[in-house]
CHARMM internal coordinates of N, CA and C (Angstrom, degrees):
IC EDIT
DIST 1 N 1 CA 1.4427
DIST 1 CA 1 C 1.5223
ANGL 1 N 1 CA 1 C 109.63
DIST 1 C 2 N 1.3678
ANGL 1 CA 1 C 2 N 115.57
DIHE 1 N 1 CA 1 C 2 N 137.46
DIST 2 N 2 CA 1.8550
ANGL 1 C 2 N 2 CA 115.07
DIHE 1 CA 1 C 2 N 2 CA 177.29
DIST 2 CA 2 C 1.5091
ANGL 2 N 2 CA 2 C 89.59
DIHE 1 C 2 N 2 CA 2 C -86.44
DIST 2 C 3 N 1.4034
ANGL 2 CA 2 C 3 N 86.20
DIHE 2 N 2 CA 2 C 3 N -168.37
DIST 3 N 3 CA 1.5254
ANGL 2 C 3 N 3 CA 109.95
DIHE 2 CA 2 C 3 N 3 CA 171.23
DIST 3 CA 3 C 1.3396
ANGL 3 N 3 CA 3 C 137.57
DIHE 2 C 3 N 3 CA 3 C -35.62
DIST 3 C 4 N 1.8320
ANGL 3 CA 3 C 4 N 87.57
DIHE 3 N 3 CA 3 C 4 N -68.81
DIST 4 N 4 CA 1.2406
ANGL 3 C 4 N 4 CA 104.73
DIHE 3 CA 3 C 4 N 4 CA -179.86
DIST 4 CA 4 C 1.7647
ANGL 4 N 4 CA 4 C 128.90
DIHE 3 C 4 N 4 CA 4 C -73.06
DIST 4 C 5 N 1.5530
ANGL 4 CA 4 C 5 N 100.29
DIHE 4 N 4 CA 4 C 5 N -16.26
DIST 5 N 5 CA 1.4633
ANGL 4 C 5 N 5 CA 111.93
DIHE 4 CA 4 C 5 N 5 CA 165.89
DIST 5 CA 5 C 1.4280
ANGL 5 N 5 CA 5 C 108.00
DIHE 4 C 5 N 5 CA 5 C -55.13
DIST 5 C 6 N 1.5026
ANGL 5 CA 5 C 6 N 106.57
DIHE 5 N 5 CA 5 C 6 N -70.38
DIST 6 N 6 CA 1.5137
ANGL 5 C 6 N 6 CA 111.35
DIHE 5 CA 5 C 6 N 6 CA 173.51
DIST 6 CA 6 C 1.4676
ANGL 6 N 6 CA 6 C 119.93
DIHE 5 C 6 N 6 CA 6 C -36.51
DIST 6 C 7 N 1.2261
ANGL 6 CA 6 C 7 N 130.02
DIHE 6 N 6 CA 6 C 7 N -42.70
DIST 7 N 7 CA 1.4575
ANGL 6 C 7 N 7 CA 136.75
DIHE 6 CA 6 C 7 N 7 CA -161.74
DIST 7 CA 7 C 1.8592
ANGL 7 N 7 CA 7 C 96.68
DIHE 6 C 7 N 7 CA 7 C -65.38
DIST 7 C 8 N 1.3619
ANGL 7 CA 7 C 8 N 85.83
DIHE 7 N 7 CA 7 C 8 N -61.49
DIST 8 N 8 CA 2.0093
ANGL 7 C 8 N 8 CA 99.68
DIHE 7 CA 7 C 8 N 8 CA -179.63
DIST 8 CA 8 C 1.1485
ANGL 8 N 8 CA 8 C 99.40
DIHE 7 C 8 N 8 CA 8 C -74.44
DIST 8 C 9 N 1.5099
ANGL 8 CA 8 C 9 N 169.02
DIHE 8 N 8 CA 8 C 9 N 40.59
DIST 9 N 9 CA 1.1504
ANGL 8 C 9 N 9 CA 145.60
DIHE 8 CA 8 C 9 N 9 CA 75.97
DIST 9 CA 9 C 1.0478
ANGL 9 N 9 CA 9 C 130.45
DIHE 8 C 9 N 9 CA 9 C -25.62
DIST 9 C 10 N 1.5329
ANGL 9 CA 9 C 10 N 105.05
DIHE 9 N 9 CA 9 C 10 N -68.87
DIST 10 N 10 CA 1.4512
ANGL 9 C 10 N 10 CA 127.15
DIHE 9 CA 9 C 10 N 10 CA 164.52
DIST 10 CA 10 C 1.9493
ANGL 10 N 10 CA 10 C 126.50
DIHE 9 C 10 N 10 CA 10 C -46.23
DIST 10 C 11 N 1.0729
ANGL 10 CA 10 C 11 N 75.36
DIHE 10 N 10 CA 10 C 11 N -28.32
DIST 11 N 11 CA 2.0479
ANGL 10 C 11 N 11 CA 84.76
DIHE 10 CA 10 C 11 N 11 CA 173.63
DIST 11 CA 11 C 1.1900
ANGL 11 N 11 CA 11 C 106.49
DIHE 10 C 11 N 11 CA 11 C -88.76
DIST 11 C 12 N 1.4164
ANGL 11 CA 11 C 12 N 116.41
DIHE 11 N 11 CA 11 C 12 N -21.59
DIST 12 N 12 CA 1.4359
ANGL 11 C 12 N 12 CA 110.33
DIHE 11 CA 11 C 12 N 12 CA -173.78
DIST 12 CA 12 C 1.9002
ANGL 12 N 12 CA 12 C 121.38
DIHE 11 C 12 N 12 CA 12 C -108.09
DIST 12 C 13 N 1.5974
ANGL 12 CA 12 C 13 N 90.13
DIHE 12 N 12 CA 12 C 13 N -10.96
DIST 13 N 13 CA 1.5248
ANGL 12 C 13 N 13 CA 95.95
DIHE 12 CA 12 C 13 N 13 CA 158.52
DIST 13 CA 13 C 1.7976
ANGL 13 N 13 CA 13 C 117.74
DIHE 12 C 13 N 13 CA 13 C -75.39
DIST 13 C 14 N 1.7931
ANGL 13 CA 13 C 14 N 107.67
DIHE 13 N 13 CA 13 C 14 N -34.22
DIST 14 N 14 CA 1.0491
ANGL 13 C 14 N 14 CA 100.91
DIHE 13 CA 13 C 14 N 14 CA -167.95
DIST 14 CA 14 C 1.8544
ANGL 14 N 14 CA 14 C 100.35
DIHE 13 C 14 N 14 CA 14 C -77.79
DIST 14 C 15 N 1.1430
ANGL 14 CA 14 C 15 N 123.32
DIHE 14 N 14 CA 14 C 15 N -22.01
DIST 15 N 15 CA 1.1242
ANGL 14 C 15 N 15 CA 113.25
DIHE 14 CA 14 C 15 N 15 CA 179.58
DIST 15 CA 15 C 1.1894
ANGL 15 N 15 CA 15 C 134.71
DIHE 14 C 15 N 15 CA 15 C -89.01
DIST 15 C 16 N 1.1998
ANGL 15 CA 15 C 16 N 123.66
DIHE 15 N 15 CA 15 C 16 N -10.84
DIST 16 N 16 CA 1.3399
ANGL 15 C 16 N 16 CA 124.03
DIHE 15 CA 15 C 16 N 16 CA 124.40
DIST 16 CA 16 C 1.7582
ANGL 16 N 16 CA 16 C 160.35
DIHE 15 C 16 N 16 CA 16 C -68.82
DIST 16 C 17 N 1.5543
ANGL 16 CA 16 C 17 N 90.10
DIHE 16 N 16 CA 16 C 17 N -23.11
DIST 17 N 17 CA 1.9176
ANGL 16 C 17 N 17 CA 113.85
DIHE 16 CA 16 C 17 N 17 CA 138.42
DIST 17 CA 17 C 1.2218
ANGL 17 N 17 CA 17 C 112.02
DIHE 16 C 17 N 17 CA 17 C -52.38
DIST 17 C 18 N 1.1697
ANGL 17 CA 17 C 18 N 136.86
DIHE 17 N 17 CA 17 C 18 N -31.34
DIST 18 N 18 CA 1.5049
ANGL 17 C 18 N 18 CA 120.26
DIHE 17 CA 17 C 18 N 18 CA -168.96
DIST 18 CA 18 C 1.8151
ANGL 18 N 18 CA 18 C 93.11
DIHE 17 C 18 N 18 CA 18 C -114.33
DIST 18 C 19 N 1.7283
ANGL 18 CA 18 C 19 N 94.75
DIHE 18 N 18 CA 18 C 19 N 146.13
DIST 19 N 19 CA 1.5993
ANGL 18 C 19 N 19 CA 106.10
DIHE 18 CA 18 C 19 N 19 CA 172.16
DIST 19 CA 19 C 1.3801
ANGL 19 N 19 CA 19 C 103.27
DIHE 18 C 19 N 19 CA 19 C -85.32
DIST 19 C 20 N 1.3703
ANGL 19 CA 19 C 20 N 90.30
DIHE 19 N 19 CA 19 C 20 N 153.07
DIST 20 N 20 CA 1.4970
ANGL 19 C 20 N 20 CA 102.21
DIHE 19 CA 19 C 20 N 20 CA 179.03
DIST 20 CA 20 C 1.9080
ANGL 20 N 20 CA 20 C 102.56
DIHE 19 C 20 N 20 CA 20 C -93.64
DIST 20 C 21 N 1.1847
ANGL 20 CA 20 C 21 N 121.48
DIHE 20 N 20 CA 20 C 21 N 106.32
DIST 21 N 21 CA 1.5660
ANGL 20 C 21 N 21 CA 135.91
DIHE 20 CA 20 C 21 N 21 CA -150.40
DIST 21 CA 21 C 1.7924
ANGL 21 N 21 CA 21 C 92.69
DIHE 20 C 21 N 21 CA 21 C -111.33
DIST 21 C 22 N 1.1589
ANGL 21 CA 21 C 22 N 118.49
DIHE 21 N 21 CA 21 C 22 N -33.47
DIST 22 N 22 CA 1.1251
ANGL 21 C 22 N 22 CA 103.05
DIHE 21 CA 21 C 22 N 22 CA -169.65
DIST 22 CA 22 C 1.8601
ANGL 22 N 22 CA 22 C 124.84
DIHE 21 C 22 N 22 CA 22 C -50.81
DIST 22 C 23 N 1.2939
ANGL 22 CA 22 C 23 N 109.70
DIHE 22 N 22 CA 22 C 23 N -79.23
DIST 23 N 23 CA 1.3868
ANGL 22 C 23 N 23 CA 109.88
DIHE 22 CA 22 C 23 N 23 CA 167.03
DIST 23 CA 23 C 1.8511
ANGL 23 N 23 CA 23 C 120.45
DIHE 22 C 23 N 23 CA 23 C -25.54
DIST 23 C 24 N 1.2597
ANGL 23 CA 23 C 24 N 100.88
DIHE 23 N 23 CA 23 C 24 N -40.44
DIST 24 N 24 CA 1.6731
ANGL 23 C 24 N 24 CA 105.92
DIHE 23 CA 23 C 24 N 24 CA 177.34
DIST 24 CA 24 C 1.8230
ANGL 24 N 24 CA 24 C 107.79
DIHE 23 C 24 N 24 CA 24 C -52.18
DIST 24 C 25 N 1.5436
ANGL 24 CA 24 C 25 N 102.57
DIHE 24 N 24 CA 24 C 25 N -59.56
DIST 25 N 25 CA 1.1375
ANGL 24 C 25 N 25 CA 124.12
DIHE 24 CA 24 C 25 N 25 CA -172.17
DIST 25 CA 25 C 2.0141
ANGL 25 N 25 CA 25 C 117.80
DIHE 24 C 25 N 25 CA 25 C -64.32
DIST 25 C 26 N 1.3853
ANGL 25 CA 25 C 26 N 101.04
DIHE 25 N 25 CA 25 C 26 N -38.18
DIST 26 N 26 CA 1.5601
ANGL 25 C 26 N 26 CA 116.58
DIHE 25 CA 25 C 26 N 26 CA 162.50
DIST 26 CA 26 C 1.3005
ANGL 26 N 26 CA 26 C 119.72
DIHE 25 C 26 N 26 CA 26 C -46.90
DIST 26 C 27 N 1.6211
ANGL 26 CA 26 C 27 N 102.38
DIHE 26 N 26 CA 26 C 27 N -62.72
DIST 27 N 27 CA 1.5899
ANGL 26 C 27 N 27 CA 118.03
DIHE 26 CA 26 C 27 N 27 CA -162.84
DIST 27 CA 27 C 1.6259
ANGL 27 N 27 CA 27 C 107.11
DIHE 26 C 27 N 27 CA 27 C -85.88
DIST 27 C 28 N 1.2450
ANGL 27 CA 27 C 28 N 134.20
DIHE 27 N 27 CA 27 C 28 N 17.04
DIST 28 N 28 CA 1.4825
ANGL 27 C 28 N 28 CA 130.89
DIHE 27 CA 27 C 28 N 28 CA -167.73
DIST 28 CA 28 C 1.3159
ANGL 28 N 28 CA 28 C 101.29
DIHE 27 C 28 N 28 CA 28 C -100.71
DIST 28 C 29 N 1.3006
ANGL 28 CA 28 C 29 N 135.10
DIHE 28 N 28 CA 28 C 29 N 140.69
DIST 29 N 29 CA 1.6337
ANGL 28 C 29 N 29 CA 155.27
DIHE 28 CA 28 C 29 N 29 CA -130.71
DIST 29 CA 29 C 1.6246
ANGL 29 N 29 CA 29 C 76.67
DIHE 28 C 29 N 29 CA 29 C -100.07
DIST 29 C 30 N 1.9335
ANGL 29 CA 29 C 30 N 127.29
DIHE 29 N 29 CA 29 C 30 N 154.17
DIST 30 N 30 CA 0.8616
ANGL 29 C 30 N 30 CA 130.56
DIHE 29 CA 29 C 30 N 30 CA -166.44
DIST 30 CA 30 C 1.7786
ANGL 30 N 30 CA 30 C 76.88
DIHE 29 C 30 N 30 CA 30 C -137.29
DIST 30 C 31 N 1.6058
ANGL 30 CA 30 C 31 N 116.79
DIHE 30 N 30 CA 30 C 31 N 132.89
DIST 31 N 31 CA 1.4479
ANGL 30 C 31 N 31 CA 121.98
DIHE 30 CA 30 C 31 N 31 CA 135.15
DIST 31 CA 31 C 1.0533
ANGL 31 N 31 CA 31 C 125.42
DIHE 30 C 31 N 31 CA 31 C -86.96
DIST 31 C 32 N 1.1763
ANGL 31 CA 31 C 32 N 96.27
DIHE 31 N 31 CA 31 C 32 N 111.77
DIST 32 N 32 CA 1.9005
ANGL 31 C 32 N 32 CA 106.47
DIHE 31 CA 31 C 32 N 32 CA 162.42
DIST 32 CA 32 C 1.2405
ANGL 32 N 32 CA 32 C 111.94
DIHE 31 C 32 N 32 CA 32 C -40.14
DIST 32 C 33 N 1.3531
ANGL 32 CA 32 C 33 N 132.05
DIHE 32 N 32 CA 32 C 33 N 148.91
DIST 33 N 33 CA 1.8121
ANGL 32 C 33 N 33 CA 133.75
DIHE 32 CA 32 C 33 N 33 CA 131.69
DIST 33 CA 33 C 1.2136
ANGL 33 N 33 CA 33 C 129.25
DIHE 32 C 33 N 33 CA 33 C -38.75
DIST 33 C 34 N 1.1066
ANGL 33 CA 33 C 34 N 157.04
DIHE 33 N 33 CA 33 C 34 N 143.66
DIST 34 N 34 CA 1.6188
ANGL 33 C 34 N 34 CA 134.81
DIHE 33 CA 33 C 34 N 34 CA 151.08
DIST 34 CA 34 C 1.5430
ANGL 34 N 34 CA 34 C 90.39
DIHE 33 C 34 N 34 CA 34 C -103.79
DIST 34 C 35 N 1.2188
ANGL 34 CA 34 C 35 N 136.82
DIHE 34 N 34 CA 34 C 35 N -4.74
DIST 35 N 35 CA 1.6866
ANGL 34 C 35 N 35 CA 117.45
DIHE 34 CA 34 C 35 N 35 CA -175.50
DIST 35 CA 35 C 1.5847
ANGL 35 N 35 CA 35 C 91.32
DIHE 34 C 35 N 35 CA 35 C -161.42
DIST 35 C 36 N 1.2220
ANGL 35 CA 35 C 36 N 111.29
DIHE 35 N 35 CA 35 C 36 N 127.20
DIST 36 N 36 CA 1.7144
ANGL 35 C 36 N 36 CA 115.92
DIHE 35 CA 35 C 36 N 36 CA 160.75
DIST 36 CA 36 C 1.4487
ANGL 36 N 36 CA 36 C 117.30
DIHE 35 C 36 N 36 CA 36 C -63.86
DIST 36 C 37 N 1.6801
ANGL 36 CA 36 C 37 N 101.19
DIHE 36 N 36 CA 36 C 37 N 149.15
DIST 37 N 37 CA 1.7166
ANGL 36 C 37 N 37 CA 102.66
DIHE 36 CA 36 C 37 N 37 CA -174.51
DIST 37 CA 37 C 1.5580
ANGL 37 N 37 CA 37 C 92.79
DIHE 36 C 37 N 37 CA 37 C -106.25
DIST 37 C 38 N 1.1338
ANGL 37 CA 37 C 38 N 108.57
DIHE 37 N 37 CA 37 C 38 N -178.56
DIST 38 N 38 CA 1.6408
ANGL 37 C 38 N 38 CA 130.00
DIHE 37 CA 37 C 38 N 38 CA 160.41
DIST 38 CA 38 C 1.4021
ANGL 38 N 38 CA 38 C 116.73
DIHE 37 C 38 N 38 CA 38 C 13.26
DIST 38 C 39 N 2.0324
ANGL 38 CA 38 C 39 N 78.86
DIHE 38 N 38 CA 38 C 39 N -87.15
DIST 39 N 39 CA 1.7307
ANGL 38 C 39 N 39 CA 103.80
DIHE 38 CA 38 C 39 N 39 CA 176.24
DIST 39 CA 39 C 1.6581
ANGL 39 N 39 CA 39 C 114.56
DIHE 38 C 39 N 39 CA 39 C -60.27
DIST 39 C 40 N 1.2699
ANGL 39 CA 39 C 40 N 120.02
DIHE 39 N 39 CA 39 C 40 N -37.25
DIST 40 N 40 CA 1.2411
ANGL 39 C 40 N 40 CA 108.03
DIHE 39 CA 39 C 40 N 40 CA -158.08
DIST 40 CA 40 C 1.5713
ANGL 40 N 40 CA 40 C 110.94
DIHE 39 C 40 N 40 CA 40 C -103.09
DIST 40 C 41 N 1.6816
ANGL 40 CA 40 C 41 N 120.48
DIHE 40 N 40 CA 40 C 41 N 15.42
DIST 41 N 41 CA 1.4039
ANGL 40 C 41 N 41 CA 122.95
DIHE 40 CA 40 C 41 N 41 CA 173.00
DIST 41 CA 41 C 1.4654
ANGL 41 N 41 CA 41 C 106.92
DIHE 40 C 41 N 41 CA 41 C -56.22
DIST 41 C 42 N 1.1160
ANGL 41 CA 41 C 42 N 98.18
DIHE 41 N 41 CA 41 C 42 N 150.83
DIST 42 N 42 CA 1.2995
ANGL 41 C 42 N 42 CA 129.50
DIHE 41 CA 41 C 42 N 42 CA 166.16
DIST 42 CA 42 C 1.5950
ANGL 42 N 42 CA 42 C 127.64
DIHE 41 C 42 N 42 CA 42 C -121.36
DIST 42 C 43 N 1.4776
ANGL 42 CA 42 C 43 N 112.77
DIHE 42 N 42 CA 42 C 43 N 94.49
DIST 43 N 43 CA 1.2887
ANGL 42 C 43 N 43 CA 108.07
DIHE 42 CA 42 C 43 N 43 CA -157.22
DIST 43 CA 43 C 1.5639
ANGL 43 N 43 CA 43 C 103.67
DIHE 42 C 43 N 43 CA 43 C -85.28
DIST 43 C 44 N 1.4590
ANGL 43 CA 43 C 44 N 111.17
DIHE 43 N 43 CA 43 C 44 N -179.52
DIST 44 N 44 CA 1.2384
ANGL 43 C 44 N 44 CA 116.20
DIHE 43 CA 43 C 44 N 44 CA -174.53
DIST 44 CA 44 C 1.6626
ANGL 44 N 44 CA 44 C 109.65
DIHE 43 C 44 N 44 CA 44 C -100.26
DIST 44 C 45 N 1.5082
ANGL 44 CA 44 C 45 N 108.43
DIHE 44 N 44 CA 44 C 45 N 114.09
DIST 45 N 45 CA 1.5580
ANGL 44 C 45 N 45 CA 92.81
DIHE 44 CA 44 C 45 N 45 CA -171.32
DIST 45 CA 45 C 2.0117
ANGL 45 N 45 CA 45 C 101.18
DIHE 44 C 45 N 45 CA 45 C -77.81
DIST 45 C 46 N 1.5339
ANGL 45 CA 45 C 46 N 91.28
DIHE 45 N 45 CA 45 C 46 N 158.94
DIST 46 N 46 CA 1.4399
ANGL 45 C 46 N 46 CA 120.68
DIHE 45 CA 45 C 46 N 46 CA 177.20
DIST 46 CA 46 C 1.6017
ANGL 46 N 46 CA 46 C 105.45
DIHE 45 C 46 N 46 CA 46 C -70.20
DIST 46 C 47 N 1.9047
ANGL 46 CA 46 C 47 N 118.40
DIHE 46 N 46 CA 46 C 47 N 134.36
DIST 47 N 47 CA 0.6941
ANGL 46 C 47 N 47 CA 111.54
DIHE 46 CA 46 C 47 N 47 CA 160.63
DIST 47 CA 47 C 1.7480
ANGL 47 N 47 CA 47 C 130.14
DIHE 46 C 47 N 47 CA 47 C -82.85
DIST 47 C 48 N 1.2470
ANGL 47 CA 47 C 48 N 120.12
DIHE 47 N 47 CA 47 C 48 N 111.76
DIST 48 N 48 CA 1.6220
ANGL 47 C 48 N 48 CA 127.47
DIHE 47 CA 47 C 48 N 48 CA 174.46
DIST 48 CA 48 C 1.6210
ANGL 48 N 48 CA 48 C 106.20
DIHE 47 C 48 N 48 CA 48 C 7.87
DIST 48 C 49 N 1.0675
ANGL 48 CA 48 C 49 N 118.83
DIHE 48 N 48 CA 48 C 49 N 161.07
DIST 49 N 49 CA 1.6518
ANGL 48 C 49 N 49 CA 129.70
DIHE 48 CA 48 C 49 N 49 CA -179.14
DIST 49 CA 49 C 1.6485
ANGL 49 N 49 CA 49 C 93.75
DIHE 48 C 49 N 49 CA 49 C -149.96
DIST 49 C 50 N 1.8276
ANGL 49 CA 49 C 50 N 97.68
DIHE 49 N 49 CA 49 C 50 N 103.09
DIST 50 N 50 CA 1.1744
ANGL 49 C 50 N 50 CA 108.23
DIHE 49 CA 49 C 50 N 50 CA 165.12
DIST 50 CA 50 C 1.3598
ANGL 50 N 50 CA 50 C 118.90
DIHE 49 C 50 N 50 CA 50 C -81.38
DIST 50 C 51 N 1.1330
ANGL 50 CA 50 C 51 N 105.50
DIHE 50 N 50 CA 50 C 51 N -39.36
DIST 51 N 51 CA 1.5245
ANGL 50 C 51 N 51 CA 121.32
DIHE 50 CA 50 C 51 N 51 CA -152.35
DIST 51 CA 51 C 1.6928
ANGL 51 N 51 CA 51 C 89.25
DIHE 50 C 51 N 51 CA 51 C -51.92
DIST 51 C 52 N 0.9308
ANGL 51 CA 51 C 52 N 152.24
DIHE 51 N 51 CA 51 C 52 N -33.67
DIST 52 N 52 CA 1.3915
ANGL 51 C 52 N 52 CA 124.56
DIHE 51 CA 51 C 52 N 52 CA 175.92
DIST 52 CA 52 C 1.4709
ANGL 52 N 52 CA 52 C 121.59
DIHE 51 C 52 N 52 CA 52 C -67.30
DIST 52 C 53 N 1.0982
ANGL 52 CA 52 C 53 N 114.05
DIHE 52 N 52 CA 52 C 53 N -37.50
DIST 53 N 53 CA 1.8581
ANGL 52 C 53 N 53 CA 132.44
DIHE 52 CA 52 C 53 N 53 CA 175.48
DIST 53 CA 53 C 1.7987
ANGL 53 N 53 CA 53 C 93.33
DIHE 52 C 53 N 53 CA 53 C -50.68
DIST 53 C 54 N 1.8368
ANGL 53 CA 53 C 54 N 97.29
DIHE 53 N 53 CA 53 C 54 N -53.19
DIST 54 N 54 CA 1.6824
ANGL 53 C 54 N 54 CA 87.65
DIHE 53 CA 53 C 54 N 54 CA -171.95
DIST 54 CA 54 C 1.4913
ANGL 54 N 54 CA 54 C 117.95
DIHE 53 C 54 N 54 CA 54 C -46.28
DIST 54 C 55 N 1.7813
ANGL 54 CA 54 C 55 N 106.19
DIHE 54 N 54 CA 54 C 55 N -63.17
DIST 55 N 55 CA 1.3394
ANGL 54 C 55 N 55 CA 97.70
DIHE 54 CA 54 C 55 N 55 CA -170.02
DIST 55 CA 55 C 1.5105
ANGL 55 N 55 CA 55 C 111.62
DIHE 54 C 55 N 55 CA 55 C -66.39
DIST 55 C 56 N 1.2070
ANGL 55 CA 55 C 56 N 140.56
DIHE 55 N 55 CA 55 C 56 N -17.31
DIST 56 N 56 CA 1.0601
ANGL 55 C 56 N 56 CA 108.35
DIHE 55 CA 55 C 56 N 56 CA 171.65
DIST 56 CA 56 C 1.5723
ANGL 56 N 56 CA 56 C 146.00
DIHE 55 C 56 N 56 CA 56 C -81.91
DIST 56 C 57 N 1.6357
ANGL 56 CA 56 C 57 N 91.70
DIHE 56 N 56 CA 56 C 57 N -9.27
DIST 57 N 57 CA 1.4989
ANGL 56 C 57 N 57 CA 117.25
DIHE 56 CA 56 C 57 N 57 CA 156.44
DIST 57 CA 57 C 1.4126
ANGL 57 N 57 CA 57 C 120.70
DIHE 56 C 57 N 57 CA 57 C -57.73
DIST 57 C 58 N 1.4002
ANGL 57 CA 57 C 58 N 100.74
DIHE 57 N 57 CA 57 C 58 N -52.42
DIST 58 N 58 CA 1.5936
ANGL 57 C 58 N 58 CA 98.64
DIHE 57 CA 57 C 58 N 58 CA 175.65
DIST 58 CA 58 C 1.5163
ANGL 58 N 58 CA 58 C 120.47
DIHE 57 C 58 N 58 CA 58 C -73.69
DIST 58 C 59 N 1.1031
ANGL 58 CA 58 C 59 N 120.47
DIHE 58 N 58 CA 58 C 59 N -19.88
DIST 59 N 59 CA 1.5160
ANGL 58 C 59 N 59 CA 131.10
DIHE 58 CA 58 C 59 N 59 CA 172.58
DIST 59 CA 59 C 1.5196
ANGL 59 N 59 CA 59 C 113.42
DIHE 58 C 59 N 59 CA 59 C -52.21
DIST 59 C 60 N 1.9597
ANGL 59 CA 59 C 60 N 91.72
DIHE 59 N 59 CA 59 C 60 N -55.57
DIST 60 N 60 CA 1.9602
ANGL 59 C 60 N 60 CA 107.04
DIHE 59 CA 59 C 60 N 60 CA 172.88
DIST 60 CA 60 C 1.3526
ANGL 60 N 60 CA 60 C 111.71
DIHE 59 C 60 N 60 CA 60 C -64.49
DIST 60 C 61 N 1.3128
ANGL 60 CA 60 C 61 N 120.41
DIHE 60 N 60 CA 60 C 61 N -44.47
DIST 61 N 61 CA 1.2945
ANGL 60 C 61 N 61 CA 103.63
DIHE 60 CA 60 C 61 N 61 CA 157.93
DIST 61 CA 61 C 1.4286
ANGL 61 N 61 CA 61 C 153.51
DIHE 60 C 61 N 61 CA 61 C -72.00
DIST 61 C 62 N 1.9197
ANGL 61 CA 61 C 62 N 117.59
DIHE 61 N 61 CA 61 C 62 N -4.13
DIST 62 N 62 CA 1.0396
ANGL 61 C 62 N 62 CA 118.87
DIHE 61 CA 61 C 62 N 62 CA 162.61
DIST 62 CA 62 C 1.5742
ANGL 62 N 62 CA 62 C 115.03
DIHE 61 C 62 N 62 CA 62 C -78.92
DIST 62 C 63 N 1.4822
ANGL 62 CA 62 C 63 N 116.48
DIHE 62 N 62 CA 62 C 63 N -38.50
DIST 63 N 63 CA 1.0432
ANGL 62 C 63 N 63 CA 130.42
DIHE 62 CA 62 C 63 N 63 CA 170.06
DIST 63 CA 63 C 1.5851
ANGL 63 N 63 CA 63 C 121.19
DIHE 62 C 63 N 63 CA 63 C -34.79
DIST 63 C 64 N 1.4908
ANGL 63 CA 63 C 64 N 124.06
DIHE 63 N 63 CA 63 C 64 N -53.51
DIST 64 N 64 CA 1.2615
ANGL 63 C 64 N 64 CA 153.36
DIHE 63 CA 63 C 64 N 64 CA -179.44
DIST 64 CA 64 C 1.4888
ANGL 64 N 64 CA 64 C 95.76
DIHE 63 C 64 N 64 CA 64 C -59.74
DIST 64 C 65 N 1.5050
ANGL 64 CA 64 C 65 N 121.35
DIHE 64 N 64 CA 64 C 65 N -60.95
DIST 65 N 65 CA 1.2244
ANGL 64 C 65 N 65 CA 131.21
DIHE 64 CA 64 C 65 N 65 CA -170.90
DIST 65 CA 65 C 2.0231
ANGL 65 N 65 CA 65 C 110.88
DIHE 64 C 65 N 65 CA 65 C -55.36
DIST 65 C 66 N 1.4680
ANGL 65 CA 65 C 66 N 96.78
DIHE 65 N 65 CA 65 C 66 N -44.18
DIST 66 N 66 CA 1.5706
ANGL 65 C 66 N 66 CA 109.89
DIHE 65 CA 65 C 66 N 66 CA -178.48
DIST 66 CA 66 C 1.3417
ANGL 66 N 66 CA 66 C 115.52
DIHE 65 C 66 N 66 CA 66 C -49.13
DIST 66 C 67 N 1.9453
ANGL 66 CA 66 C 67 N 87.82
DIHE 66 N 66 CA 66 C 67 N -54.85
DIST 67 N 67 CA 1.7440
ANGL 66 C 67 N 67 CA 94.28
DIHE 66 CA 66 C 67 N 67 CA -173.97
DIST 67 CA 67 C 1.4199
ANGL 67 N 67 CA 67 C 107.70
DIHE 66 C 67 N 67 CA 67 C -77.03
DIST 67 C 68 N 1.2287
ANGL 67 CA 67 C 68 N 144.27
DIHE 67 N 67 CA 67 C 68 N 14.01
DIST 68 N 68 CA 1.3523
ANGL 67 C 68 N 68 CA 145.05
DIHE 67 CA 67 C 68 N 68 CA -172.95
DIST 68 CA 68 C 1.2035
ANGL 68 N 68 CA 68 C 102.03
DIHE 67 C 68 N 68 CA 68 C -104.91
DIST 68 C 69 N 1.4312
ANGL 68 CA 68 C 69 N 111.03
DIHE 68 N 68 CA 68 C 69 N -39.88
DIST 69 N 69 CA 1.7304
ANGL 68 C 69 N 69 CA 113.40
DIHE 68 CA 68 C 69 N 69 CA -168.48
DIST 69 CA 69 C 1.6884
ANGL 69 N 69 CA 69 C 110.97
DIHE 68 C 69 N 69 CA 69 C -76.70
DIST 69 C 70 N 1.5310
ANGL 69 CA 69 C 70 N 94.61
DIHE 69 N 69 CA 69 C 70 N -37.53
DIST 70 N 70 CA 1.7225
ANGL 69 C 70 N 70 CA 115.14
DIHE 69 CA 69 C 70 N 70 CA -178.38
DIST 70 CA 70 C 1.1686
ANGL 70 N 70 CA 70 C 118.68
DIHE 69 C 70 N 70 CA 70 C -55.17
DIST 70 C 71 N 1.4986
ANGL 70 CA 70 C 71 N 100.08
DIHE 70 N 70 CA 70 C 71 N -26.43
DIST 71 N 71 CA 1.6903
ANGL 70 C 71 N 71 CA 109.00
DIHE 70 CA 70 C 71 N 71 CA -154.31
DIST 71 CA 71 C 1.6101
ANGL 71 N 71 CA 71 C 91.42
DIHE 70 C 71 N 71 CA 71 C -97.37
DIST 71 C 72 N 1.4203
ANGL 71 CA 71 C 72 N 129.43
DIHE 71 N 71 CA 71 C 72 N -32.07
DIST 72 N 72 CA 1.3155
ANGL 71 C 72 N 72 CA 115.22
DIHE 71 CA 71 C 72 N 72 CA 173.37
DIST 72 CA 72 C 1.5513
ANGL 72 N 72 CA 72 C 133.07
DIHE 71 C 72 N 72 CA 72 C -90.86
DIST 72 C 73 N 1.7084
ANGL 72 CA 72 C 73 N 83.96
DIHE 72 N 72 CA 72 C 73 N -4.86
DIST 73 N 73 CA 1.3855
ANGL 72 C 73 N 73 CA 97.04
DIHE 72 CA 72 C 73 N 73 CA -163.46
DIST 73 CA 73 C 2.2611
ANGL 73 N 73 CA 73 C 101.46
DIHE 72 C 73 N 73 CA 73 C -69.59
DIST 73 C 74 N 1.4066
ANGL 73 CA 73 C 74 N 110.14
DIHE 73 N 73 CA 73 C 74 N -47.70
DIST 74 N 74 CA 0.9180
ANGL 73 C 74 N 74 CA 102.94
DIHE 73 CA 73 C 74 N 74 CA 169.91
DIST 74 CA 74 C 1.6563
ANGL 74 N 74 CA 74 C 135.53
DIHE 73 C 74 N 74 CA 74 C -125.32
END
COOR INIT
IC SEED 1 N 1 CA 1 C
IC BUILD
C-alpha cells in the first residue's frame, strides 16, 4: 500500500468511527425560560456617577483660574 492508500483508509475509518451528531443536535426541541434562575440572572447594570468627577473637575478648575488671576492681579 503507498501513502495515499493508507491516508483513505484512514479517512475512511475515521469517518465512519465518528457519529454523525450534528442533525441530532440541530433538530432537538428547545425550552424556552419564562423566568431566569440564580445562574442565569441577568442583572441590571448601574448607570456611571459622574457627578462627583464633575465637581471635582470644576473645583480644579476654579482653583487654577483663582491662582492665575491672583498671580497677575498683584
Amino acid at each position: 500500500m503507498n501513502r495515499k492508500e493508507i491516508a483513505a483508509h484512514l479517512n475512511s475509518a475515521i469517518t465512519q468511527l465518528v457519529p454523525d451528531l450534528f442533525d441530532i443536535v440541530a433538530n432537538t426541541p428547545v425550552i424556552k425560560m419564562e423566568k431566569h434562575d440564580y445562574v442565569t440572572r441577568q442583572e441590571e447594570a448601574e448607570k456611571p456617577k459622574y457627578r462627583l468627577q464633575l465637581i471635582a473637575a470644576c473645583v480644579g478648575v476654579m482653583l487654577i483660574m483663582v491662582v492665575f488671576a491672583g498671580w497677575f492681579q498683584f
